[in-house]
ZAGUPA-513234 format. One record per residue (C-alpha): residue in three letters; residue number from 1; x, y, z. Coordinates in steps of 0.02 Angstrom, whole numbers, padded with zeros to 5 digits, always signed. Each point is the difference from the previous one (the first is absolute). Layout:
// ZAGUPA-513234
BAVO:type:seq:c1:c2:c3
BAVO:ALA:NUM:X:Y:Z
...
This chain:
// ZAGUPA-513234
BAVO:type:seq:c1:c2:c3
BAVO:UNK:1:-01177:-00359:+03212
BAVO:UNK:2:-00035:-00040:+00176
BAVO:UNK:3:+00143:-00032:+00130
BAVO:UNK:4:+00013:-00156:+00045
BAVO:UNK:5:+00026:-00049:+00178
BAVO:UNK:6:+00080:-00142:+00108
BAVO:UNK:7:-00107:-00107:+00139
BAVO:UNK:8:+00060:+00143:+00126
BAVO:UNK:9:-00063:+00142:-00117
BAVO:UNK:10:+00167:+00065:-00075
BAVO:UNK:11:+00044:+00063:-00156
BAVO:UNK:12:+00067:-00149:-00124
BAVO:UNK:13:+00062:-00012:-00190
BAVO:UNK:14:-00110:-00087:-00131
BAVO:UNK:15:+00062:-00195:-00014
BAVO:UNK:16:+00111:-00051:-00145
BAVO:UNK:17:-00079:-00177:-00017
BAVO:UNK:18:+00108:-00150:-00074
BAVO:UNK:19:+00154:+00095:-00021
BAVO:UNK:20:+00146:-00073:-00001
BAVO:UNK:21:+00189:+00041:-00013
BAVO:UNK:22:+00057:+00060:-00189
BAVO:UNK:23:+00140:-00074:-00079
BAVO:UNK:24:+00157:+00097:-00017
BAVO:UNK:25:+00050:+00085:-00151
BAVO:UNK:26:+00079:-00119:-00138
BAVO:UNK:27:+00141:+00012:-00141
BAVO:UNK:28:-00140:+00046:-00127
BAVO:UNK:29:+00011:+00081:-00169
BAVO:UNK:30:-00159:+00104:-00022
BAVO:UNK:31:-00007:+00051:-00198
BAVO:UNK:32:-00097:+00167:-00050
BAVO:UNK:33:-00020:+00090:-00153
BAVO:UNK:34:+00140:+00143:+00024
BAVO:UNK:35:+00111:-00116:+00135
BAVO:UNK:36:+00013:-00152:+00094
BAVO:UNK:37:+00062:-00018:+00186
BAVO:UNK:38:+00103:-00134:+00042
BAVO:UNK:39:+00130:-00029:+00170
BAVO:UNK:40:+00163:+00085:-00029
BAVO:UNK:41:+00125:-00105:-00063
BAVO:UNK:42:+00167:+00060:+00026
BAVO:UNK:43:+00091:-00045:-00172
BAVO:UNK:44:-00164:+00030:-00098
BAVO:UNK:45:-00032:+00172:+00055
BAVO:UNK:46:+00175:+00091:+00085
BAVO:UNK:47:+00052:+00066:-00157
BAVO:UNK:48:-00163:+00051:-00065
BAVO:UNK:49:-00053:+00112:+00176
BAVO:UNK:50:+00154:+00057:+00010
BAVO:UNK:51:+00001:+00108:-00152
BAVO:UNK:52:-00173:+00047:+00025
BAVO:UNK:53:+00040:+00076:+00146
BAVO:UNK:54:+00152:+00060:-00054
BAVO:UNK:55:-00118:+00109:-00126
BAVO:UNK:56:-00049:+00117:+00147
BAVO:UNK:57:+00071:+00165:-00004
BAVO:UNK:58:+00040:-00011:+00171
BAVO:UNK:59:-00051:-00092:+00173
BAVO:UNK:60:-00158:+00067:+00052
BAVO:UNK:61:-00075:-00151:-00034
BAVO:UNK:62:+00094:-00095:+00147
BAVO:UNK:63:-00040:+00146:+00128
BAVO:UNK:64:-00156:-00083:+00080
BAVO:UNK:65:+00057:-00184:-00015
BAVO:UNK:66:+00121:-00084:+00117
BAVO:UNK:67:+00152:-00020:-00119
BAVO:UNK:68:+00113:+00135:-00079
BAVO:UNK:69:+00047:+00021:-00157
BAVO:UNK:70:+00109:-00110:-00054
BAVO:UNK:71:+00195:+00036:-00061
BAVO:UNK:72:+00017:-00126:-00128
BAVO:UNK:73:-00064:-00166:-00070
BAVO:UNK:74:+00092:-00107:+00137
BAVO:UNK:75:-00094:+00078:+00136
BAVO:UNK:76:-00180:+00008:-00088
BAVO:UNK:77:+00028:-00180:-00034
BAVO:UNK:78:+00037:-00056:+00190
BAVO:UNK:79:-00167:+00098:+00035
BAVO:UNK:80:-00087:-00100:-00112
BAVO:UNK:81:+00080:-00179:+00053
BAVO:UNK:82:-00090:+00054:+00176
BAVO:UNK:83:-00161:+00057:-00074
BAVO:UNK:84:+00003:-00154:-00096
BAVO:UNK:85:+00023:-00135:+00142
BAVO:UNK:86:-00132:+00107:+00105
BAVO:UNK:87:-00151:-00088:+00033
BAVO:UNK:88:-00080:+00136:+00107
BAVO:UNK:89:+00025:+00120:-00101
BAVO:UNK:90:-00034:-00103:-00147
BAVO:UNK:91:+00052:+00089:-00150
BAVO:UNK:92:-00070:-00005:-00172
BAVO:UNK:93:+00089:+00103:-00152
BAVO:UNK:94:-00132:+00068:-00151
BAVO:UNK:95:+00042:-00044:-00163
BAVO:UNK:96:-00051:+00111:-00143
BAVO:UNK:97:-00064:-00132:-00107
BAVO:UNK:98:+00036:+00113:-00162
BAVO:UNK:99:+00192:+00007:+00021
BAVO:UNK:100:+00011:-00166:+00132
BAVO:UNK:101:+00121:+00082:+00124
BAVO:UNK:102:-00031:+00069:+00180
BAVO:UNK:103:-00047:+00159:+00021
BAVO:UNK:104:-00044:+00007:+00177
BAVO:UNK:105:-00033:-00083:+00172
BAVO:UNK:106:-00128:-00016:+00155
BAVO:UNK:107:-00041:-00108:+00145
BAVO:UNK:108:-00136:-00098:+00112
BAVO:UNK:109:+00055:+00018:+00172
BAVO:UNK:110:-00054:-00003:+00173
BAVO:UNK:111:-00086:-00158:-00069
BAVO:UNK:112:-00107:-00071:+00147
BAVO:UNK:113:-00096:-00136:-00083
BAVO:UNK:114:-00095:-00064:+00177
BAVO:UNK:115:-00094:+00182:-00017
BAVO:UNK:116:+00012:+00014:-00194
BAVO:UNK:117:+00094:+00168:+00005
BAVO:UNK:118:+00123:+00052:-00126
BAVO:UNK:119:+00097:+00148:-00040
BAVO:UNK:120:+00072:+00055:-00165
BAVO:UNK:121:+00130:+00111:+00017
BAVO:UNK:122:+00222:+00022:-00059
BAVO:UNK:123:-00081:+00076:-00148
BAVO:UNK:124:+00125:+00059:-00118
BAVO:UNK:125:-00031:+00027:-00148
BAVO:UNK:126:+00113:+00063:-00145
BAVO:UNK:127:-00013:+00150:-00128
BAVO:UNK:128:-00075:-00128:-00149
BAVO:UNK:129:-00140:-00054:+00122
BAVO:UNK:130:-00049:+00152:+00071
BAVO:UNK:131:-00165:+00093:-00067
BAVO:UNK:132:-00031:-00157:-00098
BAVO:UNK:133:-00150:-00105:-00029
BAVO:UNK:134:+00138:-00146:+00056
BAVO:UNK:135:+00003:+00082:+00179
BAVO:UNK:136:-00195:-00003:+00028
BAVO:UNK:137:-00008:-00170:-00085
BAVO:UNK:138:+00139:-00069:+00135
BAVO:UNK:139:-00080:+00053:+00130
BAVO:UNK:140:-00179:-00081:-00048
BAVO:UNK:141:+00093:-00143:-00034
BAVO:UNK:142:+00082:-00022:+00179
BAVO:UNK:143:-00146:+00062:+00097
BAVO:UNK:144:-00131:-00124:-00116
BAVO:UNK:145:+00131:-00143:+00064
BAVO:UNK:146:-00015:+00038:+00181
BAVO:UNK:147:-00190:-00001:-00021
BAVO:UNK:148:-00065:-00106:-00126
BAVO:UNK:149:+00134:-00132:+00024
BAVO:UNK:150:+00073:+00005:+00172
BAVO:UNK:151:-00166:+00065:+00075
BAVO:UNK:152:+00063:+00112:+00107
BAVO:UNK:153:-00109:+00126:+00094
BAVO:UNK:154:+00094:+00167:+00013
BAVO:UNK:155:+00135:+00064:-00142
BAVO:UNK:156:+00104:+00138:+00099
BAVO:UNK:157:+00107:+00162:-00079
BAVO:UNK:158:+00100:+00092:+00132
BAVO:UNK:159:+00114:+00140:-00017
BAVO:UNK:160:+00100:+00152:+00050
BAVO:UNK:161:-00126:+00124:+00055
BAVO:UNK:162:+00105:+00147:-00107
BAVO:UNK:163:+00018:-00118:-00155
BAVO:UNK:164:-00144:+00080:-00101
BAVO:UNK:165:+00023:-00109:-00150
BAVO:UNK:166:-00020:-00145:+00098
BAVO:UNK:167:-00156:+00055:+00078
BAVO:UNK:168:-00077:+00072:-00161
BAVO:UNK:169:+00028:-00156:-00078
BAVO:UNK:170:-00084:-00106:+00138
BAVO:UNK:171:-00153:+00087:-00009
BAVO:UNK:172:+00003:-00018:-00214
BAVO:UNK:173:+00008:-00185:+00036
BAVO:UNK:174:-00145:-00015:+00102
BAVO:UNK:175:+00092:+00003:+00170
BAVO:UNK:176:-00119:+00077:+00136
BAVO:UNK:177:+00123:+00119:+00100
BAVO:UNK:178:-00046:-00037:+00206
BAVO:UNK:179:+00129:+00094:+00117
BAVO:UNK:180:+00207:+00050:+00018
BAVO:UNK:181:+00068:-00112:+00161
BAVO:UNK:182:+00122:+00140:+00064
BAVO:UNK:183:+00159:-00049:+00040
BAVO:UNK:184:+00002:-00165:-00118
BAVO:UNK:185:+00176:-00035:-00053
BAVO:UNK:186:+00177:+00057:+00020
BAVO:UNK:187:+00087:-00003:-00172
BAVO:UNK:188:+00143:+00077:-00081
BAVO:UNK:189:+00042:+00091:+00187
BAVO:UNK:190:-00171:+00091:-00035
BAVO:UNK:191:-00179:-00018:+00066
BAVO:UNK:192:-00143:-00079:-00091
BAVO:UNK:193:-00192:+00031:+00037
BAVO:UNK:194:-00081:-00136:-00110
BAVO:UNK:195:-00159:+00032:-00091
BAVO:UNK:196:-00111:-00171:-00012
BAVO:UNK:197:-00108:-00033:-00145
BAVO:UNK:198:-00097:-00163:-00027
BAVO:UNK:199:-00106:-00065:-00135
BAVO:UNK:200:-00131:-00154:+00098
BAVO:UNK:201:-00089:-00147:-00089
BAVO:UNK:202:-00168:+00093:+00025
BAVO:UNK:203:+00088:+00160:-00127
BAVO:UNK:204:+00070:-00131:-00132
BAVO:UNK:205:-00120:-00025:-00112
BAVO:UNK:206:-00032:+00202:-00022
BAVO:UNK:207:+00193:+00015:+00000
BAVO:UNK:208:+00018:-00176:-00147
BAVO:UNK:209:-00150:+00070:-00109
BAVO:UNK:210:+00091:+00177:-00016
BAVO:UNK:211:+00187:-00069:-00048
BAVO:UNK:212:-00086:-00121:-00118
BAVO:UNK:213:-00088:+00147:-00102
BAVO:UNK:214:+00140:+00109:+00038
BAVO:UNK:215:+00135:-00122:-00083
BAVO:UNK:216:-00148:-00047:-00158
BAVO:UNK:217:+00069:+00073:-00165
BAVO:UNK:218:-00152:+00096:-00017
BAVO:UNK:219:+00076:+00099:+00143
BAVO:UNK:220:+00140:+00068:-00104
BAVO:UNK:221:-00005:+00126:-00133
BAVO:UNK:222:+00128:-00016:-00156
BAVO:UNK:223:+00131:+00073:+00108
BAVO:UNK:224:-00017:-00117:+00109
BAVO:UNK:225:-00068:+00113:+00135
BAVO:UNK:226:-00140:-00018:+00113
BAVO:UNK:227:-00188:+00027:-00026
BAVO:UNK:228:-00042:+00003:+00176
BAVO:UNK:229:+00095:-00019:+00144
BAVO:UNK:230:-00021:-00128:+00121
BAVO:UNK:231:-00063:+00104:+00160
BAVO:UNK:232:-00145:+00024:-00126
BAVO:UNK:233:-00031:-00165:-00037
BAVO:UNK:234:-00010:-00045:+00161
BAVO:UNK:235:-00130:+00146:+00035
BAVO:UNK:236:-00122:-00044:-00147
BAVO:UNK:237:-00001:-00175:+00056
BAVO:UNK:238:-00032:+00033:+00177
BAVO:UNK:239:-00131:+00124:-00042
């Protein structure tokens, strides 16, 4: 594509005709096959998180996130009051839809409507949604929201450069990996270099196709394991 250039012969972006500011994210339940999302609700969902969390055999889960584990129902329950009045973070709890009850949480944050970017991000999910076909599912479920819904141009994933989980599960969602900003955060009294991943309106469609045939039945063998991954979906469809 050529470069296009200004009346004094620099270097400009292509336009972005008729945009126009998104709307903000809204107290929406989105319904799936394996879960729903819906905005935390304190009395609805304490209880529920709480012992799903409570299932870990210890608190590694909490190392790369901004709280601590927490010493007893009191406290996780004044964490969630907060997390539940936030509206940037705005939090939304996943719902296995086969048991009803909360099995996990995440976020859209950094929310900047006038330039339709959007992180998702406070991702914590429990023991009973991890490795799931409910984890995948929740994630396609927020990230179709920000795009088919709110319209947003640019669906971010940032984390800990050292939290190779995190990062190894941005990339299996479709998340294009562009840099570490050095020197990002202070937390917990340590540093944090952040790693930035992004999925953009121009890789939805590729990314949507792939969690759709990913998340079809046909996808999932009598075990309930998967035929093929999504990385490969998203390979044979681009190819």
């Amino acid at each position: 594509m050529a470069t296009r250039l200004n009346e004094y012969q620099q270097p400009v972006g292509e336009p972005v005709t008729a945009w126009q500011p998104r709307e903000r994210p809204a107290r929406v339940t989105i319904e799936g096959q394996f879960c729903r999302i819906e905005p935390i609700d304190l009395e609805r969902h304490a209880a529920d998180l709480y012992e799903a969390y409570c299932e870990a055999p210890d608190g590694r889960d909490w190392t790369y996130l901004f709280a601590e584990p927490f010493a007893d129902f009191a406290a996780f329950r004044e964490y969630l009051a907060k997390a539940a009045a936030s509206g940037d973070p705005f939090h939304y709890a996943v719902i296995d839809r086969a048991s009803g009850r909360a099995v996990g949480t995440f976020a859209l944050m950094r929310i900047e409507p006038v330039h339709g970017v959007i992180e998702v991000g406070s991702v914590t999910f429990s023991p009973r949604l991890k490795q799931t076909p409910i984890s995948t599912e929740a994630q396609y479920l927020l990230m179709r929201y920000v795009f088919d819904e709110l319209g947003f141009r640019r669906y971010e994933w940032k984390c800990d450069s050292l939290n190779a989980p995190s990062r190894k599960t941005a990339l299996r969602l479709g998340f294009q990996f562009e840099g570490i900003f050095r020197q990002a955060i202070v937390y917990k009294g340590r540093n944090r270099d952040t790693a930035w991943f992004a999925v953009i309106d121009k890789d939805w469609p590729l990314v949507k196709q792939a969690f759709e045939t990913w998340l079809s039945p046909e996808n999932f063998d009598a075990d309930g394991k998967q035929r093929a991954s999504l990385a490969s979906l998203r390979e044979a469809s681009a190819s």
